[in-house]
C-alpha positions as CSV (number, residue, x, y, z in Angstrom):
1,X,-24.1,0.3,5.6
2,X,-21.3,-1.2,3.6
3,X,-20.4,-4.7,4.8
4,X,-17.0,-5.1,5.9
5,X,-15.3,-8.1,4.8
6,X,-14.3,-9.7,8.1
7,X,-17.6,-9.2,9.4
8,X,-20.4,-11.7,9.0
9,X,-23.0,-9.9,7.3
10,X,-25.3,-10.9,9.4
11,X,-24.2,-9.2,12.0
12,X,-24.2,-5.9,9.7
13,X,-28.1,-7.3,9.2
14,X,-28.7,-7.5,13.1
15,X,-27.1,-3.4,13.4
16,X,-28.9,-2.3,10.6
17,X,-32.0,-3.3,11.9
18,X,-31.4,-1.8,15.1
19,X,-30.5,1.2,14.4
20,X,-33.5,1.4,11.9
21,X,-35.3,0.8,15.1
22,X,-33.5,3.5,16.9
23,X,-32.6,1.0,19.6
24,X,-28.8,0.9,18.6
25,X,-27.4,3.1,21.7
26,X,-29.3,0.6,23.6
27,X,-28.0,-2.3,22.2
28,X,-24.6,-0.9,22.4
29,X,-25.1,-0.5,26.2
30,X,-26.7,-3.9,26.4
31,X,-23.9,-5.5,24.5
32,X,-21.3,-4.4,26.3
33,X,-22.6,-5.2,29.6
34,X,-23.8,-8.8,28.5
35,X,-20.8,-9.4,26.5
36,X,-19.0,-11.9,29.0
37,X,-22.4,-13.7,28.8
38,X,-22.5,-13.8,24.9
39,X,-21.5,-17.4,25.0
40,X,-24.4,-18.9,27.7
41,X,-26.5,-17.0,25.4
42,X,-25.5,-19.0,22.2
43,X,-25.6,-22.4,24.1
44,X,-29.4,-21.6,25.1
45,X,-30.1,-20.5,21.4
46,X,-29.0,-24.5,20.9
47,X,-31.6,-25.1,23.7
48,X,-34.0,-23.5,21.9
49,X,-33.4,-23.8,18.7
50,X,-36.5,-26.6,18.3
51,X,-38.8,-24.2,19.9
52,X,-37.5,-21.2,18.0
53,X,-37.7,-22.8,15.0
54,X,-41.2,-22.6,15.0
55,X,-40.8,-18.4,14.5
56,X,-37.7,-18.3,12.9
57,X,-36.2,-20.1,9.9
58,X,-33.8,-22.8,11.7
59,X,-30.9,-22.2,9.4
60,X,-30.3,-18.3,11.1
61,X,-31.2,-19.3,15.0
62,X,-28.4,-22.2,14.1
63,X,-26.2,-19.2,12.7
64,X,-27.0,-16.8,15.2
65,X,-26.0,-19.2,18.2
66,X,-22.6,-19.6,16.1
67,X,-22.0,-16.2,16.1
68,X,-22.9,-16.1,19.9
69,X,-20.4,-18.8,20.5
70,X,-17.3,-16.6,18.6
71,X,-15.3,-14.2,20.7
72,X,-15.0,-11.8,17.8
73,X,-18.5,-12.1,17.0
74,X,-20.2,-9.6,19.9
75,X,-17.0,-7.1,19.7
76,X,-17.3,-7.0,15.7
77,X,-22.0,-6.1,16.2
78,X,-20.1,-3.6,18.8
79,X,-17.8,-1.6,16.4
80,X,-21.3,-1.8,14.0
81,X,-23.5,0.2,16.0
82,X,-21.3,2.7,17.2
83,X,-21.8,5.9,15.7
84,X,-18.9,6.6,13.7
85,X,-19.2,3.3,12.0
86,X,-21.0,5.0,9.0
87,X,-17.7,7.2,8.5
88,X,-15.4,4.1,8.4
């Protein structure tokens, strides 16, 4: 998948993993049903983040709740998991 330069690239990292997964369709569905709740979701990853840390590396749960909190952020993992994004 070729990174497109406004996107973050790890939001190309998050697709890419999904769809190596197979769970992209899914994700897409899940997406753009939560999508109004995208930015409750990155205020809880602030919550969390403490607890979290203890899995994950701190510096991408901090990132990750950033990209929650931007409005471009969930349309942008969207447009990466459709399909057709491979032809673009």
């Amino acid at each position: 998948m070729t990174h497109s330069p406004n996107r973050d690239p790890l939001l190309d990292q998050i697709a890419a993993a999904l769809k190596q997964r197979g769970l992209g369709t899914a994700a897409l569905a899940l997406l753009e049903v939560g999508q109004p709740l995208a930015f409750i979701g990155g205020q809880l990853l602030w919550l969390a983040q403490p607890a979290l840390a203890l899995l994950w590396p701190k510096v991408q749960v901090r990132h990750l709740a950033q990209l929650m909190e931007d409005p471009t952020a969930v349309p942008q993992l969207m447009n990466a998991l459709t399909p057709d994004e491979a032809m673009r």
